[in-house]
Steps between C-alpha positions, in 0.01 A plus 500: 500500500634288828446167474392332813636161636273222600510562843436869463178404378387258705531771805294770292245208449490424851328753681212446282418158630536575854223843485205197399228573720350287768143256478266651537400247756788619728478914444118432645680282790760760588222777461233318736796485758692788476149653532410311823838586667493847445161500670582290766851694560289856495269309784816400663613836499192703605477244781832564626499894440151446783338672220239171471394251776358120427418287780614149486302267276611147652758456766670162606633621830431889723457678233450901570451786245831749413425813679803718343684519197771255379849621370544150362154451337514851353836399360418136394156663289727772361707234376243247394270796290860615302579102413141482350505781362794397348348169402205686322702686274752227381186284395326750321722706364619432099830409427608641128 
C-alpha cells in the first residue's frame, strides 16, 4: 500500500471541486444567447452568401439595399453561428 502525502491528496481532491456545474440561472442565460447568435450569424451568413435579401428597416442617412453577396458578412455569420454554437453546448452540457 503507498501512502500518499498531504499534498498528493489535495490535487486528487481538486478536480472534483472545479467540475460543479453552473446556476441554473446562467446555463438558461448562455442558452437564450448562444441560441440568438447562432441565428443571427446563420442570417448574417445567408445574407452575405446573396442567398437571402432584407430591405432596410430604418436608415439614418442614404440607405440602399445589398444587391450581391458579401465575403465579409458570409465570414462574420460563419463565425458568429460557430461561437454560439459553441456557447449552447458549454451551458447545457453536464460536467461529471
Amino acid at each position: 500500500m503507498i501512502d500518499e502525502t498531504p499534498s498528493e491528496q489535495r490535487q486528487s481532491v481538486r478536480p472534483n471541486k472545479r467540475r460543479k456545474t453552473w446556476p441554473l440561472w446562467l446555463r438558461i442565460t448562455g442558452t437564450v444567447v448562444g441560441t440568438a447568435l447562432t441565428l443571427l450569424g446563420l442570417l448574417w451568413a445567408l445574407q452575405g452568401a446573396d442567398l437571402v435579401r432584407i430591405e432596410p428597416i430604418g436608415c439614418v442617412a442614404n440607405c440602399e439595399p445589398i444587391t450581391e453577396g458579401s465575403i465579409g458578412w458570409l465570414v462574420t455569420g460563419v463565425l458568429a453561428a460557430l461561437v454560439g454554437l459553441w456557447l449552447v453546448y458549454v451551458a447545457i452540457r453536464r460536467r461529471r
